[in-house]
C-alpha positions as CSV (number, residue, x, y, z in Angstrom):
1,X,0.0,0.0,0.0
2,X,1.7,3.3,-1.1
3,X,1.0,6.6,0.4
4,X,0.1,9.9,-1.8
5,X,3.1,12.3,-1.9
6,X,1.7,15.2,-2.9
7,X,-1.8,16.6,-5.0
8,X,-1.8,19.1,-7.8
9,X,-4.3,19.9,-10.4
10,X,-4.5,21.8,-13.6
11,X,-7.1,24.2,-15.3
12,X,-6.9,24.3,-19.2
13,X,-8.9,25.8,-21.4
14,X,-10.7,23.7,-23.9
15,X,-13.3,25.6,-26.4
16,X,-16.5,28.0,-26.6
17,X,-15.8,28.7,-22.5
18,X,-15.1,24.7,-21.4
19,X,-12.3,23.6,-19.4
20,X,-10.6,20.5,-18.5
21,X,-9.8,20.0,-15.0
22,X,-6.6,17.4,-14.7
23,X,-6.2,16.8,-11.1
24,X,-3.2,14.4,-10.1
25,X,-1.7,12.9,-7.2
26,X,2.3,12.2,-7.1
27,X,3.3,8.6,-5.7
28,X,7.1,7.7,-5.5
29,X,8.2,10.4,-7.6
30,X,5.1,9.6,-10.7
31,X,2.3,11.8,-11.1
32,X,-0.4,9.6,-11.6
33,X,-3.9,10.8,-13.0
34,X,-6.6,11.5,-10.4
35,X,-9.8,11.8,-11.8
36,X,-10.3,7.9,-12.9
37,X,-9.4,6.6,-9.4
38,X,-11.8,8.4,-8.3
39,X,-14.4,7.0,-10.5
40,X,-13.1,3.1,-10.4
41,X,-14.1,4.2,-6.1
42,X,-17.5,5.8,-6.4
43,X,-18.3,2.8,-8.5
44,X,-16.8,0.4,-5.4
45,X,-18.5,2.3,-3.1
46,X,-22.2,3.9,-3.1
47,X,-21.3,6.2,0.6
48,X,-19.2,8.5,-2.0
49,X,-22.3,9.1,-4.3
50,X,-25.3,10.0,-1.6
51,X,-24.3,13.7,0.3
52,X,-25.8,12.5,3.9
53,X,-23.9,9.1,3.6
54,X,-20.8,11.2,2.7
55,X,-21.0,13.6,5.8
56,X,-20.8,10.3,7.9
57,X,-17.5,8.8,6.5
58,X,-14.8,10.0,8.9
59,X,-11.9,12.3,7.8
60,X,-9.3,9.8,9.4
61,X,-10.6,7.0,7.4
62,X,-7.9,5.4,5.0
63,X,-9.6,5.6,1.6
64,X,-8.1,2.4,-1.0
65,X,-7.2,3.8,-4.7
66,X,-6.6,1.3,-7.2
67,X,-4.6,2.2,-10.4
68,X,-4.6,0.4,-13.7
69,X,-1.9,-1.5,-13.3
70,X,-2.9,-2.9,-10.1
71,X,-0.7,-0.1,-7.7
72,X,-3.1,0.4,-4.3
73,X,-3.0,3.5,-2.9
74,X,-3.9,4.9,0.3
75,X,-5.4,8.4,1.1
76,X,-7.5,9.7,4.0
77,X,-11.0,10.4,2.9
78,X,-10.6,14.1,4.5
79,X,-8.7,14.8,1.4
80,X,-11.3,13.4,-1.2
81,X,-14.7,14.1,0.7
82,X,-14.9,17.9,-0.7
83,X,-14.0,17.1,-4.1
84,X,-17.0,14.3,-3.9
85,X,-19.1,16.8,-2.7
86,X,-18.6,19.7,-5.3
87,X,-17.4,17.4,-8.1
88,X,-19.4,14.2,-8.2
89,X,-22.1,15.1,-11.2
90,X,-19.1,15.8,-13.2
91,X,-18.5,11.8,-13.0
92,X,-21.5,10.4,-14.5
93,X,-21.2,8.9,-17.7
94,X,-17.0,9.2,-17.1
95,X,-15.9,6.8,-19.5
96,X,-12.4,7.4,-19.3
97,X,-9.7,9.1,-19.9
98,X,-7.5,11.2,-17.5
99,X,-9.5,14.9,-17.4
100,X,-13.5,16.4,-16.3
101,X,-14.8,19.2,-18.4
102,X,-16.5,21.8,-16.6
103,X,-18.1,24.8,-18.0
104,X,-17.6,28.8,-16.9
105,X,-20.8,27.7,-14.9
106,X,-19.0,25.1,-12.8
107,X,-16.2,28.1,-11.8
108,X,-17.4,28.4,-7.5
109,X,-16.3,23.9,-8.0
110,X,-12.2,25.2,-7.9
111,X,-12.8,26.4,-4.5
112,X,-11.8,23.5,-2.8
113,X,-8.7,23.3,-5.7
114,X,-7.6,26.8,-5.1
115,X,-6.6,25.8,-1.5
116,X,-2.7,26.4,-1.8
117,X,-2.4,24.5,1.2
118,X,-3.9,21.3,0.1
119,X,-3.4,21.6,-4.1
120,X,-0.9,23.1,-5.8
121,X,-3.1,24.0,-8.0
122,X,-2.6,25.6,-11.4
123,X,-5.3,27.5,-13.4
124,X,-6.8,30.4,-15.6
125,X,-6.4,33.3,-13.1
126,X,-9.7,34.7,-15.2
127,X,-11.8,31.6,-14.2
128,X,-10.3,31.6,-10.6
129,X,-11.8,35.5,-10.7
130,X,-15.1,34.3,-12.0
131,X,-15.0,31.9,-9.2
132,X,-14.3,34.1,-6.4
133,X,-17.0,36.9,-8.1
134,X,-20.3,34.1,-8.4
135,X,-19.1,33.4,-4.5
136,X,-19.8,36.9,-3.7
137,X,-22.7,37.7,-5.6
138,X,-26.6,37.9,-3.9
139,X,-27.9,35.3,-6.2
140,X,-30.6,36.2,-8.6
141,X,-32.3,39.1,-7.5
142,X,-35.5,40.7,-8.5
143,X,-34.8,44.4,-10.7
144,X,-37.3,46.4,-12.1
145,X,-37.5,46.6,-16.1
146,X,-36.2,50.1,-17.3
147,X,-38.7,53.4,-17.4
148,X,-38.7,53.9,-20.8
149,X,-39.0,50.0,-22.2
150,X,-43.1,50.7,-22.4
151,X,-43.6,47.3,-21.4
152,X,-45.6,45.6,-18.2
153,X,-43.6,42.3,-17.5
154,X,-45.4,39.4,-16.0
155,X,-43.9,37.7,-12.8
156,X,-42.4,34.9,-14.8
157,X,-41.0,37.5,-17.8
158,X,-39.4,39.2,-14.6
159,X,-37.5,36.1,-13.2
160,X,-36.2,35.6,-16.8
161,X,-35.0,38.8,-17.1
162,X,-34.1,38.9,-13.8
163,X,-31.9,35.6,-14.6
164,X,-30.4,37.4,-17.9
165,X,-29.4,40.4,-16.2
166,X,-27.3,38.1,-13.7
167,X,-25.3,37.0,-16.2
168,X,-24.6,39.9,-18.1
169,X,-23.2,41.1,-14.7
170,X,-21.2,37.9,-14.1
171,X,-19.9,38.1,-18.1
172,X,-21.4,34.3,-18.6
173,X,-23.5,33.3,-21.6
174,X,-26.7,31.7,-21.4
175,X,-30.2,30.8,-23.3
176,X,-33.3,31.8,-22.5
177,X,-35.4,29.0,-23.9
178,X,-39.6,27.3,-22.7
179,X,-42.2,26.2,-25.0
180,X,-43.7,29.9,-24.6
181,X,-42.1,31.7,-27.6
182,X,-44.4,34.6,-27.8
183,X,-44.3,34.7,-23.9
184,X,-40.9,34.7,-23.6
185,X,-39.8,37.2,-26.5
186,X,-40.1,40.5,-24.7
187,X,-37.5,39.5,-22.2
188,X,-34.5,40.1,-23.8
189,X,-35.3,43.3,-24.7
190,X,-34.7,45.3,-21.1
191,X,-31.5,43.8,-20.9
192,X,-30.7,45.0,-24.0
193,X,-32.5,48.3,-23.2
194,X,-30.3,48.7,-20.0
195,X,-27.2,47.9,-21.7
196,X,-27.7,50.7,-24.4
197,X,-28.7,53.3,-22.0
198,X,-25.9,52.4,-19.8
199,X,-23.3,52.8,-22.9
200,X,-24.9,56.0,-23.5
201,X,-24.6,57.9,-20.4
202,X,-21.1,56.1,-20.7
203,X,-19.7,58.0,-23.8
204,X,-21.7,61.6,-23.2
205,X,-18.4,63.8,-22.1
C-alpha cells in the first residue's frame, strides 16, 4: 500500500468557454492521473455518491485507490470528501480518460482546488476571478424593467429577465429558452435596453 506524496491539479482551457480539470496525485516520484481513481471508487462504493452518507464517512478514514496497473494507494477520505461533494455530477457517464470538463458555470467547484495548502493547483487566473465573483454575488435578484421600455412584464418575464441580467453582470452566456415563444420574446429586450442606456450615459463627455 503506497502513500500519496503530494496533490496538484491543472485548469486548461478547452473551447467556446469549457475547461478541462486534470487533477493528479504524485506517488514515488510519478504523477499519476486522479480523476479515474476516483471513478473506479465511487463505483466500489455507493457512501461516495449520496451527500448525507458522505457527511458520515470519517476524515481519518484510510480511503483504498486502485490504479490500472494494479498499484493500491492509500489516502484519508478528509482529502477526497470535498472534491466528492462539489465534483461528483461531473462523474457520471466518465468513460475514461484522464480529465473532467466543466463549464464557466462550474467556476465556485475550484474552491476546494484553489486551497494552496492542500493543491498546488494551477489554473486560468480569469476563471479563478469568476469563481471568487459568483461566491460573492446575492444570487438572482428581482430588478425592475427600465422606465422607458413601455412594457408591463409578467412575474415569470421578470424572473427571466431577472436571470439574464445576472449574467450579463457575471460576463457568462446563457439561453433563455420554454415552450412559450411569444411569452418569452419581450425578455430580452430590457436587458438589451439597459445595456444601451448604460453605454450611452457612458460616452456623453
Amino acid at each position: 500500500m503506497l502513500d500519496v506524496d503530494g496533490w496538484e491539479a491543472d485548469l486548461v482551457e478547452s473551447d467556446n468557454g469549457w475547461f478541462n480539470l486534470d487533477m493528479g496525485i504524485i506517488v514515488e516520484g510519478q504523477r499519476l492521473p486522479l480523476a479515474p481513481l476516483l471513478a473506479g471508487l465511487f463505483r466500489r462504493d455507493a457512501r461516495w455518491l449520496e451527500a448525507l452518507q458522505l457527511a458520515f464517512i470519517p476524515d481519518d478514514e484510510p480511503v483504498e485507490l486502485q490504479t490500472a496497473n494494479g498499484k493500491r494507494l492509500r489516502v484519508p477520505a478528509g482529502r477526497i470528501k470535498p472534491l466528492a461533494a462539489t465534483l461528483i455530477d461531473l462523474f457520471d457517464g466518465f468513460s475514461g480518460g484522464e480529465t473532467l470538463r466543466l463549464s464557466r458555470f462550474d467556476a465556485p467547484r475550484l474552491a476546494e482546488l484553489n486551497d494552496t495548502s492542500r493543491w498546488q493547483f494551477r489554473g486560468q487566473s480569469d476563471v479563478l476571478a469568476l469563481a471568487d465573483k459568483l461566491r460573492a454575488a446575492q444570487g438572482i435578484v428581482d430588478i425592475a424593467p427600465p422606465a422607458g421600455l413601455g412594457l408591463e412584464l409578467r412575474p415569470y418575464q421578470r424572473e427571466g429577465l431577472a436571470w439574464l441580467q445576472f449574467l450579463r453582470e457575471q460576463d457568462l452566456s446563457g439561453i433563455l429558452a420554454d415552450d412559450m415563444v411569444s411569452a418569452k420574446q419581450p425578455r430580452p429586450w430590457p436587458t438589451c435596453y439597459s445595456k444601451r442606456k448604460a453605454a450611452a450615459s457612458t460616452s456623453r463627455p
